[in-house]
N, C-alpha and C positions, 0 to 999 in steps of 0.2 A: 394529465395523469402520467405520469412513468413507467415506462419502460419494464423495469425492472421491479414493477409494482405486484407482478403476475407471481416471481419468488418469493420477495421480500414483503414481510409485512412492511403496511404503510406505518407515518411514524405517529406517532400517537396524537399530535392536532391533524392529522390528514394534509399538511402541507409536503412541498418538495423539501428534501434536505439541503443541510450547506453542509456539502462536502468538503472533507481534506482529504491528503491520503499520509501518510508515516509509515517512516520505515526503521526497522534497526538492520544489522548484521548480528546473528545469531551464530556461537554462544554470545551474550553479552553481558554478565552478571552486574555491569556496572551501567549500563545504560546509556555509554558513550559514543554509541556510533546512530542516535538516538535522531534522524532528520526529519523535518515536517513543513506541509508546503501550507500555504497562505490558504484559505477557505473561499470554495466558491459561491456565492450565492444564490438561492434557490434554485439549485438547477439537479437534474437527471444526468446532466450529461456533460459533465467538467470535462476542461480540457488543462493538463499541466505539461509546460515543456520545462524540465528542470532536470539539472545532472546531479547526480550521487559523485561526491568525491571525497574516498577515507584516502586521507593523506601518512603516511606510517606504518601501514599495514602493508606486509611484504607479500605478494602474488600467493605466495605457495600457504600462507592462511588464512587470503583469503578465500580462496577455491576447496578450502575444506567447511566454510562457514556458507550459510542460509540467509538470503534475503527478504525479511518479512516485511510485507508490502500490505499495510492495512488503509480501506476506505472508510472513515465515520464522517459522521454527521456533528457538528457541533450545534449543542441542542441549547445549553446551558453551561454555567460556570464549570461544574462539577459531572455534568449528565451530557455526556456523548455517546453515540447509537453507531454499534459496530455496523458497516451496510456489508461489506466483505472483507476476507482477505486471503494473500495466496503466498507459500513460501515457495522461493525462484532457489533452488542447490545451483550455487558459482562455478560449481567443477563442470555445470551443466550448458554453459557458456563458453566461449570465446573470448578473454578479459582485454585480450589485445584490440580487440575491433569492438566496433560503436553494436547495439544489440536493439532492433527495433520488434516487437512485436507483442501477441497480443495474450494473455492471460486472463483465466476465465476464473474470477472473486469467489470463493465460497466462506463458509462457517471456518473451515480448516482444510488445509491440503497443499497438494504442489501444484503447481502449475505445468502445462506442458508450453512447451517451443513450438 
């Protein structure tokens, strides 16, 4: 059973999900800063080590734009199951140095440091 089964409703076969996580940079009307990591398989408790790098995007917007960090479940072709997600504000970081820590997934919201 899961962890995180206590918030979250189970998913409708009662198995563990196969997580991904995706992210954009927010505004993004066009969908272009659009990254998505490889799905892990039945588990509660992925682990991803992967870097975000927008190539072109000058400091000063990106520190006005929004990190949306979302976790689903790929369930189906079409039918993927939000599990959370958290938006990170850039200006709320450090863009100069590496940013390791931990963020707490909901429906909607920010994140703290």
């Amino acid at each position: 059973a899961c962890p995180h089964r206590a918030t979250q409703p189970p998913l409708q076969d009662g198995n563990d999900p196969d997580p991904y996580v995706k992210t954009y940079l927010l505004p993004d009307p066009q969908k272009t800063t659009k990254r998505k990591t490889k799905v892990a398989r039945k588990t509660c408790n992925p682990t991803y080590n992967e870097m975000l790098v927008y190539d072109g995007i000058p400091r000063g917007d990106l520190e006005q734009r929004e990190l949306r960090l979302s976790v689903l479940s790929e369930e189906g072709f079409w039918e993927n199951i939000l599990l959370g997600e958290v938006a990170i504000r850039l200006r709320d970081l450090d863009l100069a140095q590496e940013k390791m820590g931990w963020f707490a997934l909901g429906s909607r919201g920010h994140g703290t440091l």
